[in-house]
C-alpha positions in Angstrom: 0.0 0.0 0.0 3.0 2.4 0.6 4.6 1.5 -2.3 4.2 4.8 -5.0 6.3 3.0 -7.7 2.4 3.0 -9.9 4.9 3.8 -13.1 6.8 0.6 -12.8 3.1 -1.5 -12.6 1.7 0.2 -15.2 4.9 -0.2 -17.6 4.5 -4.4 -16.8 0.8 -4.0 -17.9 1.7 -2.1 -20.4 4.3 -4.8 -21.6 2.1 -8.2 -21.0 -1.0 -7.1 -21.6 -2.9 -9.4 -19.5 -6.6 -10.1 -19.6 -7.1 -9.4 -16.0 -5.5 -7.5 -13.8 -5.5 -8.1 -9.3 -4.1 -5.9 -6.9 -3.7 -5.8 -3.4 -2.9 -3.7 -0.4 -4.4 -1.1 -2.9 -5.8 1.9 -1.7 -7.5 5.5 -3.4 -4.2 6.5 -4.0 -3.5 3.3 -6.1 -6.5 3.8 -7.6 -6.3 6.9 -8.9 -2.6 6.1 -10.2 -4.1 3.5 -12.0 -7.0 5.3 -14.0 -5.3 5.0 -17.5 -6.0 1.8 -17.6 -9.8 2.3 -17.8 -9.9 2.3 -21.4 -8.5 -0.9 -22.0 -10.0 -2.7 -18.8 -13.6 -1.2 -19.1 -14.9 -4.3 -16.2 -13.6 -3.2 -12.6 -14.1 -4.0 -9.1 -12.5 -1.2 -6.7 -12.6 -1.8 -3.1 -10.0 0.8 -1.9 -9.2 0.5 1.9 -5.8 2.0 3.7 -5.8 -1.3 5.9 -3.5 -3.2 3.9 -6.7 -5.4 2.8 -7.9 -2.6 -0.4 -8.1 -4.7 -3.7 -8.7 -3.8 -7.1 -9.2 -6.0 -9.8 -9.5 -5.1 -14.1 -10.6 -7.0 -16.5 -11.0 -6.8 -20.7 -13.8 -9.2 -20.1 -17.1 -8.9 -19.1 -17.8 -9.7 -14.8 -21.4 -11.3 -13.8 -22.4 -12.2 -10.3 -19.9 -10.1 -8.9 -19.6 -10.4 -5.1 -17.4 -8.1 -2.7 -17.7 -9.7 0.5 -16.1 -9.9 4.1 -16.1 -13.6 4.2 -14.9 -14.4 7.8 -13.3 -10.9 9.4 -15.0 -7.2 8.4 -12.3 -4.9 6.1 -11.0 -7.6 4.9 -12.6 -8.3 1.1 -12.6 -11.0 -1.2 -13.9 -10.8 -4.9 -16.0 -13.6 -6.2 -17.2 -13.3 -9.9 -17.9 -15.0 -13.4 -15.8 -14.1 -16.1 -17.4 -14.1 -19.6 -14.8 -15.4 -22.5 -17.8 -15.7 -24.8 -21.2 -16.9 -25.0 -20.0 -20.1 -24.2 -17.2 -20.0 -21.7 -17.3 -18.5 -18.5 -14.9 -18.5 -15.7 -15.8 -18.6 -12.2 -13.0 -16.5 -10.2 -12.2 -16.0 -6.9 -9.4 -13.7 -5.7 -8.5 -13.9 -1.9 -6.1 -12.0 0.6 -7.1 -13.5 3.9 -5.3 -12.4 6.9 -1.8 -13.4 7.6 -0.6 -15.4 11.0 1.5 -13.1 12.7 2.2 -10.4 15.6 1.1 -7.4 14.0 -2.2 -9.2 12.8 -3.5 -12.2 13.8 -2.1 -14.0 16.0 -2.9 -17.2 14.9 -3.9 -18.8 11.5 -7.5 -19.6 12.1 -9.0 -16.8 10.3 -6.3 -17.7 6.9 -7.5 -20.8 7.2 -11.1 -21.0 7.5 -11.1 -18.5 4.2 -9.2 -20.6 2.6 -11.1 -23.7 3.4 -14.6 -22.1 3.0 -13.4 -21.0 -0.1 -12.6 -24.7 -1.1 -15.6 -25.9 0.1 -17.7 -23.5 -2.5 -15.2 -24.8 -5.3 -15.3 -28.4 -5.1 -19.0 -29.3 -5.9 -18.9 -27.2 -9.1 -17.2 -28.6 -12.3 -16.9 -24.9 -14.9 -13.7 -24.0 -15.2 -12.7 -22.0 -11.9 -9.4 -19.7 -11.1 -8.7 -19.1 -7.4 -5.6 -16.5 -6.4 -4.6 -14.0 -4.8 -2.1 -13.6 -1.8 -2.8 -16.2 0.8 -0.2 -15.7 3.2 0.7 -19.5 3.5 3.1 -21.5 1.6 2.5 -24.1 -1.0 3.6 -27.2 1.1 1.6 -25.9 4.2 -1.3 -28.6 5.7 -3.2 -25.7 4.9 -2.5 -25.3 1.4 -2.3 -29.2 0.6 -6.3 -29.6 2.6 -7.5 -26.5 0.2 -6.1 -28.5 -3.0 -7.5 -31.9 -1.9 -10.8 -30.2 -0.9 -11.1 -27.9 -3.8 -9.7 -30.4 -6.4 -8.2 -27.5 -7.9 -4.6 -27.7 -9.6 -1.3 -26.0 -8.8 0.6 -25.2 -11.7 3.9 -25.2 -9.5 3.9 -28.4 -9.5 7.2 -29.7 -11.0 8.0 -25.7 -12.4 9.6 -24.6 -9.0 8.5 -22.4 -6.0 8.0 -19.2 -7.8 9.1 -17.2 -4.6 7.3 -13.7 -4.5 7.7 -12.6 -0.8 9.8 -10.9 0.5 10.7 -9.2 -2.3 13.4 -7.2 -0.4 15.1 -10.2 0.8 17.2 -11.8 -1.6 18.0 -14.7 1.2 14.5 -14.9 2.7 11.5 -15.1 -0.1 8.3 -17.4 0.3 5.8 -18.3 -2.6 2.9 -16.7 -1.0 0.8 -15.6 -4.3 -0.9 -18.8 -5.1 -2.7 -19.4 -8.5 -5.2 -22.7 -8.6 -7.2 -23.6 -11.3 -9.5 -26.4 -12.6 -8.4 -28.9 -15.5 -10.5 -26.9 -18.0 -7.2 -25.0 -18.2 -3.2 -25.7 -19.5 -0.7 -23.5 -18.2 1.1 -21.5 -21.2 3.4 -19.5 -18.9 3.9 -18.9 -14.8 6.8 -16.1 -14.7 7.8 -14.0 -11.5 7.9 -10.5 -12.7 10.6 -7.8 -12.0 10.2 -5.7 -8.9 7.8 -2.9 -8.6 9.1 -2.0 -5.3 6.6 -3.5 -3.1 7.3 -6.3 -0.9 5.9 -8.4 -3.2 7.1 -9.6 -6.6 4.3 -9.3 -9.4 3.0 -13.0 -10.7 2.0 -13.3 -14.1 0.2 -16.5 -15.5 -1.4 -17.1 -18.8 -3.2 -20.3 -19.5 -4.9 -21.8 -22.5 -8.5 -23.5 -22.4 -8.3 -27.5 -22.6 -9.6 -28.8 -26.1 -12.3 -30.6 -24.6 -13.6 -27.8 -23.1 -13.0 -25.8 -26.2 -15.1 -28.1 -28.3 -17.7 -28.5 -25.7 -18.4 -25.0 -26.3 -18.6 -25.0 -30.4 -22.5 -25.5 -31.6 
């Protein structure tokens, strides 16, 4: 949230061009420093709070039953929506940045842990294609982590690819993959990079993925 470096974000955007766009910690300052990219990401959530918990997300694609909600502790937002490829593809999405075990904030991990897991338990009786991310303050071998991939059924496309550390950013001997993308098997990762520093304590994770061709032809006539 303190971090004023909104040139070196928008130059990455501005460079990879992605589909959708998540920040966090982001607050009316990061807002406004973002409001060039309205034109090109006409479908936004803003949810700007100077608690460390503001998010923001953009999109080039259409966003249907859209939730901003508090799910277990007030201030602290989640964004659950549908995101609209086409007429026949639609994503369900959730982006999450429950709150962190530690002395400053909570002081244990039960509220991290029943987001994640209630967030799990939403996911796993659906089969669409679902995306789940966002900073979740836990790393990817945690018991935490491993119950919301066995509950959700969702995949981590780590696996096998390497730890993709973005925290602490600062810390060249000390860094944690805390940014967590999950997704269905309707999906085939193209590319997971770590992107170059913005200046925040965080790294920047970038994704693309391609739709499976079953799904793909599921969808044609």
């Amino acid at each position: 949230m303190t971090n004023r470096s909104s040139d070196k974000l928008l130059a990455l955007v501005s460079e990879y061009q992605p589909d959708v766009l998540v920040t966090l910690e982001s607050d009316i300052w990061w807002q406004n420093s973002l409001s060039s990219l309205h034109d090109d990401y006409p479908y936004r959530v803003a949810k700007p709070l100077d608690n460390l918990y503001g998010m923001h997300l953009y999109s080039k694609h259409k966003l249907e039953n859209l939730t901003v909600v508090d799910l277990i502790k007030a201030d602290i937002p989640s964004i659950h929506c549908d995101l609209i490829l086409n007429e026949s593809i639609r994503i369900k999405c959730h982006f999450l940045h429950p709150e962190p075990p530690s002395p400053t904030e909570s002081k244990v991990a039960t509220p991290r842990d029943r987001e994640l897991l209630l967030v799990a338990k939403q996911v796993s009786p659906r089969q669409e294609p679902t995306i789940v991310t966002g900073d979740l303050n836990d790393v990817a071998w945690s018991p935490t982590t491993r119950a919301f991939r066995h509950k959700s059924g969702l995949l981590d496309p780590r696996v096998g690819r390497g730890f993709f550390n973005t925290f602490h950013a600062q810390h060249t001997l000390a860094r944690w993959p805390l940014d967590h993308i999950f997704h269905s098997a309707h999906f085939q990762l193209i590319e997971l990079k770590r992107l170059p520093s913005i200046d925040s304590d965080h790294f920047p994770l970038y994704s693309s993925f391609a739709i499976t061709s079953e799904l793909a032809s599921q969808t044609k006539g």
